[in-house]
N, C-alpha and C positions, 0 to 999 in steps of 0.2 A: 499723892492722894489729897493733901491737904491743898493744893493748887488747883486743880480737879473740884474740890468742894465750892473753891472759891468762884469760880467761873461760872458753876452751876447756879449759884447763888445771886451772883450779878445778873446773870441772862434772867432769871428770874423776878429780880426788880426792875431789868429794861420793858417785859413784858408787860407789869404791874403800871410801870409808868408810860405805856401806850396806851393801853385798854383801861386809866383813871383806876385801876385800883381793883378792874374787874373782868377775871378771866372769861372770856365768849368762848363758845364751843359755837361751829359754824356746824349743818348739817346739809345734806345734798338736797337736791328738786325730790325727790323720790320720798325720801323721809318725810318732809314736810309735809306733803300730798299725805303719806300716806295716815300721818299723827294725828290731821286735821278727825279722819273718819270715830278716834275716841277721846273719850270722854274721862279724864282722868279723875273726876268726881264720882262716875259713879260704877257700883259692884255689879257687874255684867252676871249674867243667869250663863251656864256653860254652855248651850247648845248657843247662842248668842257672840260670846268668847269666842268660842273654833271658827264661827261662820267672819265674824272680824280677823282671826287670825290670816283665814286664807284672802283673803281680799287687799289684807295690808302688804303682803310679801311681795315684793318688789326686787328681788335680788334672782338675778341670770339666770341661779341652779335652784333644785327643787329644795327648799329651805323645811329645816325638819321642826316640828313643833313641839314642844317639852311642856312638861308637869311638872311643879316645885313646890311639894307640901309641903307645909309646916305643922308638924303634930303636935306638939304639945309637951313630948313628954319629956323625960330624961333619959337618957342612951346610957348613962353610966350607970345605970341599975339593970342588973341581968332582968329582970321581970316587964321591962319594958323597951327591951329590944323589939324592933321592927323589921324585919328581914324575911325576902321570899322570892319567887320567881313568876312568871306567869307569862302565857302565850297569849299573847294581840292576838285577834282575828282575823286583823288583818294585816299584819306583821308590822315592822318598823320601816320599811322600804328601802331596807341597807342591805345590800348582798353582805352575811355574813361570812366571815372565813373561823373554821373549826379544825381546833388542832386536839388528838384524845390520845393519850395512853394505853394503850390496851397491847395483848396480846393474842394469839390464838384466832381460836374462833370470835373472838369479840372486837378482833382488831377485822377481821375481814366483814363483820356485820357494821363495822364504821366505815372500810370505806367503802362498801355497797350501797349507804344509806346516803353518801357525800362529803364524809370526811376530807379536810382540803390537806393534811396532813396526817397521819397514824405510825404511831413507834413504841419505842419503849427505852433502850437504856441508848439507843438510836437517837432517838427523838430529846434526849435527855441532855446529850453533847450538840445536840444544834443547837438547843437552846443558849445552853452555859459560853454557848459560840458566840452568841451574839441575835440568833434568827427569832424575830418576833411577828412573822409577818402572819399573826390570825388573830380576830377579835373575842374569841372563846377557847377556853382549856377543859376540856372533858377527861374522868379519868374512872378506870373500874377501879374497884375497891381493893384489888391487890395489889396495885400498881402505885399508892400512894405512900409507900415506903423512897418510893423512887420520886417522885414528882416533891417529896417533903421538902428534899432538897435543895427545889426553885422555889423556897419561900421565901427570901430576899427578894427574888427577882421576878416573879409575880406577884406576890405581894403584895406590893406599893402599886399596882398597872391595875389592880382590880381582879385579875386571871388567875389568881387561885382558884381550884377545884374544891366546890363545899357542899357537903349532902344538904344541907340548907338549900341549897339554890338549883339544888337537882344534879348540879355538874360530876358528884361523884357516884354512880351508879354501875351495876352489875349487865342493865343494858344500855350502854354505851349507842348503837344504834339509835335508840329512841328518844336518844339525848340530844344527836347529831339531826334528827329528822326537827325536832322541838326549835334546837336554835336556828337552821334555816328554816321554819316557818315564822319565827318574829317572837322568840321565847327572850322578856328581858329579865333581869334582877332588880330587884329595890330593894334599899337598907339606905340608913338612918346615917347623915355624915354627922361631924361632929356638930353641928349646930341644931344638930335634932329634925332637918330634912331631908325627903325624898326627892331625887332628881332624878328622872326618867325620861326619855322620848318616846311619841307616843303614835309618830309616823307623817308623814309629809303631804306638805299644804295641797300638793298635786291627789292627795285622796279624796280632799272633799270634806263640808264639816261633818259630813251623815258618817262617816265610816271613821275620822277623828271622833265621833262623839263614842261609836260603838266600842274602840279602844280603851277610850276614858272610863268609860265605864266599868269595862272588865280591870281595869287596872286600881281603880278606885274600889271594884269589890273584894279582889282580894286584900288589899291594904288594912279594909275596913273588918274583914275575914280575921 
């Protein structure tokens, strides 16, 4: 380890003493072009923002465009938790995959509705298996004795099921219809921001602004 540091260390002063003292960061033809188009002086109006976002994107696939509030407040006071859910318009442009808990009748009204997975003590041991392959956890409200279980392991991934964010519900279906329409979450990380996507630069600024919008009114909600 300590041989390891040392090495790290020298390559470190070779690079110092190539570049006098001053690390460069080189960027592509594409970046450059595209950095030229703002203006890093001044506070762009949003409808302005979106219409520069799509214009800069330069990269192969259809590059998603995000919101990064800073609110203000403190998260470690329960009175100024920020947390909710909310359906884009026009969705996020991400095939979602949805995995729900249910049984009974409410498991056949999820996978009617497109459920990409549905179980129960089933769905329980794939997980703890190892199978993570859907971007949303749905659960009825009976079923979270069972699901309490993957708190370690959804947990930390964000996929916890929370009546806060609508995830734990009695209809299950219309939970399944929500998140493939473009239903996302925001809540507050530790630094007191919201990070969200808000749908991709292939939409257009008009329908990025109508997102914004709606996502900005619940926050402010």
């Amino acid at each position: 380890f300590q041989w390891l540091l040392v090495l790290h260390v020298a390559w470190a002063l070779l690079l110092l003493i190539d570049y006098g003292g001053i690390v460069i960061m080189k960027h592509g033809k594409k970046y450059v072009e595209s950095a030229k188009l703002v203006d890093k002086a001044k506070l762009y109006e949003v409808a302005e923002a979106l219409e520069l976002a799509t214009k800069t994107a330069s990269a192969k696939f259809d590059e998603t465009v995000e919101m990064h509030i800073r609110l203000g407040v403190d998260s470690r006071h329960a009175d100024q938790q920020v947390r909710g859910a909310v359906v884009l318009p026009n969705g996020t442009g991400k095939k979602v995959r949805v995995a729900v808990f249910a049984k009974g009748d409410a498991a056949k009204a999820a996978e009617a509705a497109g459920a990409d997975v549905v179980g129960d003590m089933d769905l329980l041991e794939k997980i703890q298996g190892g199978f993570m392959d859907f971007d949303v956890c749905i659960a009825t409200p009976d079923m979270m004795g069972v699901v309490g279980r993957l708190g370690k392991v959804l947990g930390p991934r964000g996929l916890m099921p929370s009546p806060k964010a609508g995830t734990v519900t009695p209809d299950a279906a219309k939970a399944v219809e929500e998140a493939k329409a473009g239903k996302i979450e925001y809540r507050l990380d530790k630094t007191n921001i919201i990070h969200c996507p808000i749908g991709k630069v292939s939409f257009g600024a008009e329908k990025l602004q109508e997102n914004f919008d709606t996502l900005m009114g619940a926050i402010i909600k």
